[in-house]
N, C-alpha and C positions, 0 to 999 in steps of 0.2 A: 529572321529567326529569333528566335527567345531569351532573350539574356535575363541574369539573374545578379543584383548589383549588392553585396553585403549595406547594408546601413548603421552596421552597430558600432563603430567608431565616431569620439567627440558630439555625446549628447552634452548638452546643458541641461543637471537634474535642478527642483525647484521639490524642496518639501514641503506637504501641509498647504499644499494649495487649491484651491475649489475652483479656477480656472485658468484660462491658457495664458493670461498675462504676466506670471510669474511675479517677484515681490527677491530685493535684497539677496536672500541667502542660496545662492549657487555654486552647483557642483559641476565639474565633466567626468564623464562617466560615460566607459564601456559597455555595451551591453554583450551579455547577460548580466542584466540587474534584480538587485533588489531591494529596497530602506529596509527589510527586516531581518537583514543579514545576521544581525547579532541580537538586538533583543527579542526576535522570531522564539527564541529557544535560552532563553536564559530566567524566564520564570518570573514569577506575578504575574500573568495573567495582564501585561499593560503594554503589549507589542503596539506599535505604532500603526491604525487603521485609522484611513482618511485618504484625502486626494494628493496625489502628485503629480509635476508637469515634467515632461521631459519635450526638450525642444530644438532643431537639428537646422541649418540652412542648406538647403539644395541649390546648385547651381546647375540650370536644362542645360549650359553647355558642357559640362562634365558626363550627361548620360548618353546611352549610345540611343542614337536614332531611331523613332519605334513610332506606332501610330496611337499605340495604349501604355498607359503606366500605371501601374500598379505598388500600391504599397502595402507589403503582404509582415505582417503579427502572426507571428508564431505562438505567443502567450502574452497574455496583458489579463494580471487578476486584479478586481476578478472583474472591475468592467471597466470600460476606456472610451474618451470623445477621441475624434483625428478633428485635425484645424488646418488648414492651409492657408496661410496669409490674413489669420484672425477669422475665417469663413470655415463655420462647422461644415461637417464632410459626412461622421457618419458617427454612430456608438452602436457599441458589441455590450451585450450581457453572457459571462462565463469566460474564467479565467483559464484555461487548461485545453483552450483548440486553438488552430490556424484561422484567420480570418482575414480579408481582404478588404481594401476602399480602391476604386477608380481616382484617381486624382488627375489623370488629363488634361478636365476643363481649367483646373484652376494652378498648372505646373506651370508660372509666373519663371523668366531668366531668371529671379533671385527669388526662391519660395522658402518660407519658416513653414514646418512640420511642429505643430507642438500635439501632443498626445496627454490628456491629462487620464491618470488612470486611477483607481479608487477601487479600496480593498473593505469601506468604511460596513460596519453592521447593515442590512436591511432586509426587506421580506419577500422580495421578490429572484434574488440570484441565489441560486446553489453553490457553495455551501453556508449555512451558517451557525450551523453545530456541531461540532465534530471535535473529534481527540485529534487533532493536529490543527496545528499554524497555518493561517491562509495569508500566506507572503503576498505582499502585495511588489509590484513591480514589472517591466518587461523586461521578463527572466529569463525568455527564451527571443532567438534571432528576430529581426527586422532586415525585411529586406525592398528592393523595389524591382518589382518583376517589369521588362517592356518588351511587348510583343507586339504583333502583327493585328489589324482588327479582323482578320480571322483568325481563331486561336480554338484553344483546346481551353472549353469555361474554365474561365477563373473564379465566377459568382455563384458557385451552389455552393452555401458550408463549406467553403474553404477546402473545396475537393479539386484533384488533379483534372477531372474531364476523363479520365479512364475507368472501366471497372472491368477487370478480366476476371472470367468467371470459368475455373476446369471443371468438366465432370467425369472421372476416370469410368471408364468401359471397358474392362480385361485389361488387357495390354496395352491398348491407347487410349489418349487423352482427348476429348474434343474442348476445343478452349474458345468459348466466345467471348469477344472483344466489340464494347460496346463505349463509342468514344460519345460523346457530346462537344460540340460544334456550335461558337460565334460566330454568326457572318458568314457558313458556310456558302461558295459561290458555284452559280451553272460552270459546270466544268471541272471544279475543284475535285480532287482525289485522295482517297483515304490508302495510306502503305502500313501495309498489317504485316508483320514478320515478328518470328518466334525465333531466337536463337537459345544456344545451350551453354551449359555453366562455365564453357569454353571461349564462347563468342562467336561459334561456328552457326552457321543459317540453319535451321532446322526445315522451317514452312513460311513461305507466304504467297501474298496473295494482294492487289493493288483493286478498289472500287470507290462506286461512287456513293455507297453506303455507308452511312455511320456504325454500322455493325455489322459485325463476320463473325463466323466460327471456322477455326480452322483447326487440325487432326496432329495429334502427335501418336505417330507411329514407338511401339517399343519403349512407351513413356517412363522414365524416370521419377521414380515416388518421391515426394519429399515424406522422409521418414522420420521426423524427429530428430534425437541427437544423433540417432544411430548413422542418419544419412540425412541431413537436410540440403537435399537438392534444389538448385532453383534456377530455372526460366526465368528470361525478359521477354519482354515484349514490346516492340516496338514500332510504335502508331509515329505517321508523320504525314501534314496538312501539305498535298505536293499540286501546286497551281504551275501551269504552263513548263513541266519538267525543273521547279524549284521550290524548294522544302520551302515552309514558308512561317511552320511551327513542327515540333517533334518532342518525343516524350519518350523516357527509358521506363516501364514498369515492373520489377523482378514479382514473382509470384512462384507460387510451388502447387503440385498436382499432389494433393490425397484425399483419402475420405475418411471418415469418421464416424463413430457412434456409441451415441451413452447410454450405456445397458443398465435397466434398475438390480439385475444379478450377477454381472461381466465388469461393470466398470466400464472405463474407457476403451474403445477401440480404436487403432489407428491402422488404416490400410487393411483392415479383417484378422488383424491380430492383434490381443489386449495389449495393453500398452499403460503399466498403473499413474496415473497421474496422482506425483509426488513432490509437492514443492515449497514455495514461501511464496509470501506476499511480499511487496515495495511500495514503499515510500521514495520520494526522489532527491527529499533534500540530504544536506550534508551541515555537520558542523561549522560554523563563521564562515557559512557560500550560501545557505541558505536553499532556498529553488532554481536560482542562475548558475547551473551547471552549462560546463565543455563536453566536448565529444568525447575527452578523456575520462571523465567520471564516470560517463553513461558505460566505459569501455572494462572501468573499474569494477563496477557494479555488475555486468553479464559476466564478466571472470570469476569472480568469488561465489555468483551464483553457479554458476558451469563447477569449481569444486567442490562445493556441498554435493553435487548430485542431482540436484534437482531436475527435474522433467516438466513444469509445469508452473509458472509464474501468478498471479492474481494483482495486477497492476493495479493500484486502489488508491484513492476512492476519485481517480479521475483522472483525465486522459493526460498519457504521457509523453510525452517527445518524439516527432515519428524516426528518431534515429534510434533510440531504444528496441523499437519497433522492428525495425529495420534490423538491428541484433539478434533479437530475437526470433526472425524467421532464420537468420546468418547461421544461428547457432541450435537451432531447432528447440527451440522452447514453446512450449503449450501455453496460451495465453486467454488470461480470461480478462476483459476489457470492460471498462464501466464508466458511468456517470457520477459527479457527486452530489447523488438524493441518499440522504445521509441525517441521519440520527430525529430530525425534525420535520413532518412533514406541514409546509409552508403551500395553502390551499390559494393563496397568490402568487406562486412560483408553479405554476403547472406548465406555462408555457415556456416556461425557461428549461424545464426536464424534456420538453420537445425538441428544443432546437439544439441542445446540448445532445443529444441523443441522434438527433441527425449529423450535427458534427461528426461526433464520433463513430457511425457509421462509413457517411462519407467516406472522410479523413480515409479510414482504415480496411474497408473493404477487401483491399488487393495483399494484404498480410495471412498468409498461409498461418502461420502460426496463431492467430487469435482462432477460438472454437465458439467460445462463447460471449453473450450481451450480456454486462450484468445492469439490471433494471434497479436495485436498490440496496442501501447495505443500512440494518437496521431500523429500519424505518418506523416500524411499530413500536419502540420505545415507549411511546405514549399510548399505543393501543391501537387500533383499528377503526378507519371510521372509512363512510361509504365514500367522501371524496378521495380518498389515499386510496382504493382500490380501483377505483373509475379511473385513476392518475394511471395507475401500473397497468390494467389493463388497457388504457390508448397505447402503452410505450411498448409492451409486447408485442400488440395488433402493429405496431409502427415496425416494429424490430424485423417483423416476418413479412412485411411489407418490403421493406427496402434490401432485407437479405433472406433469400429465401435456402443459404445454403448452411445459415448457422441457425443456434439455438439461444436461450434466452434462461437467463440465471434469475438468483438474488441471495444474497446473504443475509439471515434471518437472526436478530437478535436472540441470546438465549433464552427468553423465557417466552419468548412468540410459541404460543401453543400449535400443537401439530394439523390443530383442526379447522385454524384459521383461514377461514378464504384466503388470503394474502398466498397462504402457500400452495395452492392448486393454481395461481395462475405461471407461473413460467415453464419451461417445459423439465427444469429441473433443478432442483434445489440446494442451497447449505446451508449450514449452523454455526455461527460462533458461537463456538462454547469454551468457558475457564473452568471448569470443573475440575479442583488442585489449586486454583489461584484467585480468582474471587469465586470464593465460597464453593462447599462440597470439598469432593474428594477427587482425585486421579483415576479412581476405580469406577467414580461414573460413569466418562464419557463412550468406553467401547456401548457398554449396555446401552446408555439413550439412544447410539443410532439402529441398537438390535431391533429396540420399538418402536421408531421412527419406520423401518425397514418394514417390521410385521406388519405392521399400522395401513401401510402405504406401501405395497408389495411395487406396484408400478411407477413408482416418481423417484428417477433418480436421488441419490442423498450423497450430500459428500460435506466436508468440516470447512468451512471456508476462512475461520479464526481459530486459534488457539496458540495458547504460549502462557511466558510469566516472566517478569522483571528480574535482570541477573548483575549487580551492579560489582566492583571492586570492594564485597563484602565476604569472611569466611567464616565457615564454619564446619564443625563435625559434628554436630547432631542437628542441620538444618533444618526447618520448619518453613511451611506455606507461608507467605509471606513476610519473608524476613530480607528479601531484596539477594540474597548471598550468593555468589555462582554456583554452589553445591545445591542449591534447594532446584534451582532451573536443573541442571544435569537429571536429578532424579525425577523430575515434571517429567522430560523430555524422552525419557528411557520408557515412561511408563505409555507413554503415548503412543511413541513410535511403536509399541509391541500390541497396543491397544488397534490402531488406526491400521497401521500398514498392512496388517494378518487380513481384513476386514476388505475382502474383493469387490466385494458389491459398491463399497464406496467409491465416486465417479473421481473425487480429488480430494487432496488434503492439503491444506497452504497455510503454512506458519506463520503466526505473527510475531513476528515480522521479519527480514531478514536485517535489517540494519534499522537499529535505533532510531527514531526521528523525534523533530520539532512537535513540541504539545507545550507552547507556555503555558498553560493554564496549571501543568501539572505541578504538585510538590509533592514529592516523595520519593524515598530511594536515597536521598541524600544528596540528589543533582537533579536540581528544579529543570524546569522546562523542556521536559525529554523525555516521553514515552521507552522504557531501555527494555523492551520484549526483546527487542533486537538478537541473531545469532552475533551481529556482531557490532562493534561501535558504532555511535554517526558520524566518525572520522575515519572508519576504515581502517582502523590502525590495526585492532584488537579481532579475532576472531576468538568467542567464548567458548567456553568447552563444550557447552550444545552444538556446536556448530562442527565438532567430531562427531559426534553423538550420531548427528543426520548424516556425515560422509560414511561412517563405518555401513550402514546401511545401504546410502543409495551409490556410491559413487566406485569405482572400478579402479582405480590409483591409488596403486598399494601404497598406507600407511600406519603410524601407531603410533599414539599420541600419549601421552601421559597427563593425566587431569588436574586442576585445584594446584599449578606450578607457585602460582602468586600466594596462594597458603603454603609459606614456611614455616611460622614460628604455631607448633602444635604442646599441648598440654599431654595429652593424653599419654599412656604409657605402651598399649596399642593403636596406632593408627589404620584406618582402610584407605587403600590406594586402588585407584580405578583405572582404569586404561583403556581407550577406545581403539579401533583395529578391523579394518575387513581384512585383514588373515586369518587363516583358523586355528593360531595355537600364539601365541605371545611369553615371551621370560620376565622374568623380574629381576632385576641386580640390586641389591641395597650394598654399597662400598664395596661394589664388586664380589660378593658373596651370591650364587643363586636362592631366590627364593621359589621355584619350581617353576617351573611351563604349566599353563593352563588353557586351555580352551571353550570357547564362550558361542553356543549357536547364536546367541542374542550380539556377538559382537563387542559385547561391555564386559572385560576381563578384571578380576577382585584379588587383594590379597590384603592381609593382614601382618600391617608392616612392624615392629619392633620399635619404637622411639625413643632410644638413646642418643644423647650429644648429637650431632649433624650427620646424618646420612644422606650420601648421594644417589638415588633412585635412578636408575634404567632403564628402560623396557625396552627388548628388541623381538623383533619376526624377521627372522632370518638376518637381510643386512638392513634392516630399516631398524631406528634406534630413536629415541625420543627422552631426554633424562630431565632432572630436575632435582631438588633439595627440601628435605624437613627438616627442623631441629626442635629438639626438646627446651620447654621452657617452663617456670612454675606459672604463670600468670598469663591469660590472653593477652594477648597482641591486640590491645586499644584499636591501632588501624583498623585493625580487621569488622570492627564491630559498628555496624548504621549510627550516624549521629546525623539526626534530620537537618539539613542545612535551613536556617531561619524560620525551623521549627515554633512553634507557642511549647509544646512540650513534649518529651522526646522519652520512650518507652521505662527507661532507668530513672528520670526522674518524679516518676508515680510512686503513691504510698499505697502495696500490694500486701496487703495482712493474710498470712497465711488462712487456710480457708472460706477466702472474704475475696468476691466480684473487686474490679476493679477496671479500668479503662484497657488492660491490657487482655482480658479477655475473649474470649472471639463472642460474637453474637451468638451462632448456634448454642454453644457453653451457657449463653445468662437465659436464654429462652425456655431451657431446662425447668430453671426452677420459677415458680409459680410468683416471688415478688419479682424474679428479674423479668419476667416475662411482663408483668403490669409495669416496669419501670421503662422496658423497650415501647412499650405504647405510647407508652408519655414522650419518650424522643420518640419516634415517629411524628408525632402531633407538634412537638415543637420544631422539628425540622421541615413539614410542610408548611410552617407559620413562618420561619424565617425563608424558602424559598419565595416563596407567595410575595413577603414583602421587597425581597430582591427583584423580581420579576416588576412591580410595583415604582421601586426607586431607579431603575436603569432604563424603565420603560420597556424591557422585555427585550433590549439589546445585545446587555453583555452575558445573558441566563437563555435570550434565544427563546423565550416563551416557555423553559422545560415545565411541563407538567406531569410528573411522573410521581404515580400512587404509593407515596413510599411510606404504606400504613403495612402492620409487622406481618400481613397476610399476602401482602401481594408479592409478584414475580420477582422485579427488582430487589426488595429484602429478603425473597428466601434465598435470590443467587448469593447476596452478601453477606451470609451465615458465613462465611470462613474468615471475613473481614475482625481485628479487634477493632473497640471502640474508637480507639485511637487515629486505628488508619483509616475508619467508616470519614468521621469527622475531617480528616487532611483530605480525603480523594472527594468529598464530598464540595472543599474549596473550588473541584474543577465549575459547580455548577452559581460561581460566585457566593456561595454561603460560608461563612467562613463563624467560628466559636472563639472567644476571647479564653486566656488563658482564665481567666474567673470562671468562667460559666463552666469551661474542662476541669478544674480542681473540683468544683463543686459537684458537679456529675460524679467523677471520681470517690467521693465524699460520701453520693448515695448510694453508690456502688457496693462501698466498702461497708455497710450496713448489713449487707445481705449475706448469707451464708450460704456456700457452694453444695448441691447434694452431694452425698456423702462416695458417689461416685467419680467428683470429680477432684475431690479434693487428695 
């Protein structure tokens, strides 16, 4: 029979090393690991990418007796050699699947395992451009699998050997189970049985074939949250009346369909798919998360409401997986072909792509492949679409039960080949946040919709950074939790109204690792997030989305952490799926109000300290304002190791100045030749970037950032200011000289007389 032996206790790490002989500075170390644990996410842009050794001694008389041994990688990013007694064994390219070596021949009484694994820049592994941290480490289990030399494969992509496949027909199921077989022998037998969420025998059925179908009478849908049911299945290798491998597979019966006018459908009733997106790390853990985290993470999403997950931008943990059919969540699953396409990496989107098939086949909850996210950044060219169209043709190849995504950068025009090839599509869009308006984004999908009556369309990005900043006259881009609250309001009334669209998925649900980033005032951390990347903090967007999607009466009160106000009226906002909500200031009513949109308003009095209320019925949610003359310093962004930081520009009434938004200086006809000119000198300083790193730590970006193309018209809501900080992600960075000086020409120019 099959055993399965943990391995992730007492490794020997070795950092900074390029092979398995290790050198001096050693650690032992637990796995799940990671060396990017803390500089991952603390900003500069100088996380630690290169090789590592990690190295373990086996003793054969310690395992349990078997005829094959296997040692099975859960994660090792993003690629990895195995070594057994200094004798290579095997290497994996892509960091985020299951992957196996045979070690058998070479399992010596006393055998050293060393794995050196390497996260370092190059051209060939997916990812190597992206707004997030590619931790390097084996972050996720090691174990050594020993079985039987017949078995249920262990060598295709790092798949179980099963793939159970329902197709629901009225009220029954037919469920064919399709095993693959090592060494299967004359006479050997396959025991096919279905039991119920019970453990009770539903069907089976014993042959000498590798594949059955066998009927579930009176079938049981899995219905999403509403009811996510689930079957096992249970295959087992039965020679001379003794099991000799065996395999538990849970799976669920529904069907599906995404309608370009309906949306989603689940079981022949719509079903709106409304949810968030995930990232996997955590604050000082990095990507070597526990089962506890992963358990963290589906809870907090289950309160928001959410229906429907976008697990991104690469394959995640199969217990998360595993949650998420548990818990019925809609799951859109992908690869990471991401931001850059690397016409040397085509085969690596192949095999990454059958991983993740594989891998995950037998998850009722995943619906959709996503084939790419971004990718056209730089534009379109015929080898990126030859790319997407093998991995499509591959998608519907190996699954012929689901469908096939991608998420399209904003400004990917609607006419693009790119977007006719999957069977249905999305858009990250910031429209409110980099550049534009809030009011965009329902419209763009009106004309996407018209455009393209038949190709599904749904949002697959959208969000805006909400950091421990306040205010009460918020503005785009000012990082504050009050500027996200009213992004969020305008969206959700935007998006959700909007049937036709197949999905909506936030960016993001929880914070994550982005060293490269500065800004916000806490480097290294993409903070779209509803809620912290420690989990601690759920922001007030993240009522915003409960009052809407979620059925668990509550009322929250918003902007807690903004006490100390100026104002002599304040607005106080309150989030609530009830339909009518109070306000108490020091226990005085300020009337009941009621809100279809769920976001309840009042205009509060700010005198000396008030204790604020809110109740619906018995649910009560309070908090505290106090009048003061002067802002609350805290409250106000001070770029953490900023060059220069909004308050310290010289802004002459009338007169451009770095704090401007682009859109604003494009206006006028010198600011508009003076945006020309940066444009040209920031494609001169990329270019030389690209140049001095070798096209490493910049990733090759070649993106048209002359004042007419995509990328700058999105960045019209950007100021000068933050264009130059966000622009550090792509390694180009401005000396505090060359920003005064700009500054300098800035303040030459006079604003038209309507913006002044």
């Amino acid at each position: 029979m099959r055993q399965i032996i943990s391995l992730n206790d007492n490794w020997q790490f070795f950092q900074d090393c390029a092979n398995a002989q290790g050198h001096e500075n050693v650690q032992t170390v637990t796995l799940p690991h990671t060396w990017n644990a803390v500089d991952g996410h603390d900003g500069g842009n100088d996380y630690f990418r290169g090789s590592c050794l990690y190295k373990k001694v086996l003793s054969k008389a310690d395992l349990p007796t078997a005829d094959r041994y296997y040692l099975e990688i859960r994660g090792a990013n993003s690629s990895a050699d195995v070594y057994l007694n200094g004798q290579h064994k095997a290497h994996h390219d892509g960091g985020y699947s299951t992957w196996r070596v045979d070690i058998t021949d070479s399992l010596a009484d006393s055998c050293e395992v060393a794995i050196v694994v390497d996260n370092s820049p190059n051209e060939v592994v997916y990812p190597q451009m992206a707004d997030f941290t590619f931790y390097g480490g084996l972050y996720r289990n090691v174990n050594l699998v020993a079985v039987n030399n017949t078995r249920f494969d262990l060598d295709y992509y790092g798949g179980c050997g099963v793939m159970v496949t329902p197709t629901v027909d009225g009220d029954c199921a037919h469920v064919e189970i399709r095993t693959f077989v090592t060494n299967l022998q004359e006479g050997d037998q396959i025991s096919y049985q279905i039991v119920d969420a019970t453990g009770a025998e539903v069907v089976c059925a014993t042959s000498n074939e590798t594949s059955h179908t066998l009927d579930i009478a009176n079938v049981h849908l899995w219905n999403g949250r509403k009811d996510p049911y689930l079957y096992t299945a249970k295959v087992a290798i039965i020679r001379d009346g003794e099991t000799i491998d065996s395999l538990d597979i849970p799976f669920g019966c529904r069907t599906f369909e995404i309608h370009p006018e309906n949306g989603f459908i689940l079981n022949g009733k719509e079903y709106p798919l409304r949810g968030v997106s995930r990232h996997q790390d955590r604050f000082g853990i990095g990507n070597a998360l526990l089962p506890y985290h992963h358990e963290e993470d589906i809870d907090l999403i289950m309160e928001v409401g959410a229906t429907t997950i976008r697990l991104a931008h690469y394959q995640h943990d199969q217990y998360f997986y595993d949650l998420c059919d548990q818990k019925g969540l809609v799951i859109w699953a992908e690869i990471p072909y991401i931001s850059r396409h690397m016409p040397t990496g085509r085969e690596n989107t192949i095999s990454q792509m059958k991983e993740l098939i594989t891998q995950n086949y037998n998850h009722p909850s995943i619906v959709v492949w996503g084939l790419s996210n971004e990718i056209t950044i730089s534009g379109s060219t015929d080898d990126l679409l030859e790319n997407h169209n093998i991995l499509n043709d591959l998608c519907h190849e190996m699954d012929k039960t689901r469908l096939t995504t991608i998420a399209c950068v904003s400004m990917c025009s609607m006419d693009d080949p790119y977007v006719q090839i999957p069977d249905v599509v999305s858009y990250n869009h910031y429209f409110g946040w980099y550049g534009g308006d809030t009011t965009m984004n329902g419209p763009w999908f009106d004309k996407f919709h018209a455009k393209h009556p038949n190709i599904p369309i749904g949002c697959s990005e959208y969000g805006c950074e909400a950091l421990n900043w306040h205010s009460s006259t918020p503005f785009q881009g000012d990082y504050t939790e009050e500027y996200p609250s009213f992004y969020h309001e305008e969206l959700i009334k935007q998006l959700f109204t909007r049937k036709y669209m197949w999905a909506t998925h936030v960016w993001n649900m929880f914070d994550f690792g982005a060293d490269a980033r500065a800004e916000g005032g806490e480097n290294g951390q993409n903070h779209k997030g509803l809620v912290t990347m420690d989990r601690k903090y759920k922001k007030d967007s993240f009522y915003a989305y409960k009052a809407w999607l979620s059925d668990e009466p509550f009322v929250h009160l918003c902007s807690k952490r903004y006490i100390d106000r100026v104002e002599d009226v304040t607005k106080v906002t309150v989030y609530s799926n009830q339909p009518e909500v109070e306000l108490f200031a020091n226990g005085v009513s300020l009337g009941k109000v009621k809100a279809d949109d769920h976001f309840f308003r009042w205009e509060v009095a700010n005198v000396g300290e008030t204790t604020l209320v809110a109740k619906a019925g018995d649910l009560e949610d309070s908090g505290t304002i106090r009048k003061v003359d002067e802002m609350n310093q805290d409250y106000v962004l001070k770029e953490q190791g900023a060059i220069l930081n909004w308050f310290d520009i010289d802004a002459p009434a009338g007169r451009y100045s770095l704090n401007d938004k682009i859109s604003d200086i494009m206006k006028s006809f010198w600011g508009k030749l003076w945006f020309i000119k940066l444009g040209l000198k920031l494609k001169k300083k990329m270019n030389a970037s690209k140049k001095n790193d070798g096209e490493k730590k910049s990733g090759g970006f070649d993106v048209d950032m002359s004042a007419g193309s995509g990328i700058m018209q999105m960045m019209g809501g950007f100021t000068v200011l933050r264009l130059a900080s966000m622009i550090g992600m792509a390694n180009v960075n401005f000396t505090k000289e060359e920003l005064l000086k700009m500054n300098k020409q800035l303040n030459r120019i006079r604003k038209p007389k309507s913006l002044r």
